[in-house]
C-alpha positions as a printed Julia matrix, in Angstrom:
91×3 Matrix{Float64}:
   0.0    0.0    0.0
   1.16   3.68  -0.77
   1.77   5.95   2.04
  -0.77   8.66   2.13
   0.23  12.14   0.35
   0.19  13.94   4.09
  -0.62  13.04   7.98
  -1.44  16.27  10.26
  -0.72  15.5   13.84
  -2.58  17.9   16.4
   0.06  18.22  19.76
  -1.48  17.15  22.8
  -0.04  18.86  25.95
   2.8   17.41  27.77
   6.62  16.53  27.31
   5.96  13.39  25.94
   3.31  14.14  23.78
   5.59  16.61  22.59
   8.64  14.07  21.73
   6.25  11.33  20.08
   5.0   14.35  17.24
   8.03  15.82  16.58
  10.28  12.76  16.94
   9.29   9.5   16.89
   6.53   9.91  14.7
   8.45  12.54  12.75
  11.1    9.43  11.74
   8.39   6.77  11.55
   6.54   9.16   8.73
  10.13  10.08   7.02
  11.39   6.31   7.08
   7.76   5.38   5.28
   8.19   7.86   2.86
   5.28  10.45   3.88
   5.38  13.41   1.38
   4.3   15.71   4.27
   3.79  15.72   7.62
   2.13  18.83   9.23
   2.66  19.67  13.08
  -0.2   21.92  14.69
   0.8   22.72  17.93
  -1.81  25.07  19.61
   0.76  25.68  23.07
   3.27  26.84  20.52
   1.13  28.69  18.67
   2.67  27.31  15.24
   2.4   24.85  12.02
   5.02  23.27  11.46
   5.05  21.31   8.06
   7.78  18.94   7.19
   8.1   18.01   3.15
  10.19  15.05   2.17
  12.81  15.96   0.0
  15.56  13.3   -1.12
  14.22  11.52   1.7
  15.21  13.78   4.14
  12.29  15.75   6.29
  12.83  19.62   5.35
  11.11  21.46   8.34
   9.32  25.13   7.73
   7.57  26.31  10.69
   4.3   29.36  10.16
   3.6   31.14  13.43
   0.71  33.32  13.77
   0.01  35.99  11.13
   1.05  33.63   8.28
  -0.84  31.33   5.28
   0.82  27.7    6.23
   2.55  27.13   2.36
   2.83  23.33   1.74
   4.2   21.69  -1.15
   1.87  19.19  -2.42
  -1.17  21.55  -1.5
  -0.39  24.46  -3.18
  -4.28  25.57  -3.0
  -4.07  25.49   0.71
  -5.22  29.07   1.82
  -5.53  28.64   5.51
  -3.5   30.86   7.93
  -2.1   29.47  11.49
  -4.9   31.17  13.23
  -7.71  29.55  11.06
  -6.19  25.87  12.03
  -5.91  26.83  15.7
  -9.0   27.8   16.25
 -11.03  25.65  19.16
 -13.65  24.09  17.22
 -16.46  24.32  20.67
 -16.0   27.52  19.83
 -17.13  28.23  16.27
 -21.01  28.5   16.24
């Protein structure tokens, strides 16, 4: 079976939460060949997107104020602050 084109991992809370997404699952999804692997981290207030690239993770991280860019979405068009926001609170 193919790998899928790109995972998004949201980042729970806590230091190990923290080491399995941008670690150990960061490796796992590079090793498998995952074309992208996006980060949302709501403590850090960031998206981090990872693109696989002679297979080899390159890592760009968007903070707030910016459109995430990712490489085999070009068409994306959301900004950090659109994928951050708590979904409880959109009515």
């Amino acid at each position: 079976m193919a790998p899928p084109l790109l995972v998004v991992e949201v980042v729970s809370p806590g230091a190990e939460s923290r080491r399995r997404g941008y670690f150990d699952k960061r490796n796992q999804y590079e090793w498998r060949g995952i074309p992208e692997y996006w980060l949302v981290d709501p403590q850090a207030g960031c998206v981090t997107v990872l693109a696989l690239a002679d297979g080899r993770y390159t890592e760009t991280v968007f903070n707030r104020g910016d459109r995430v860019i990712a490489p085999t979405f070009p068409q994306w068009q959301l900004t950090v602050e659109e994928m951050l926001v708590d979904p409880t609170r959109i009515v």
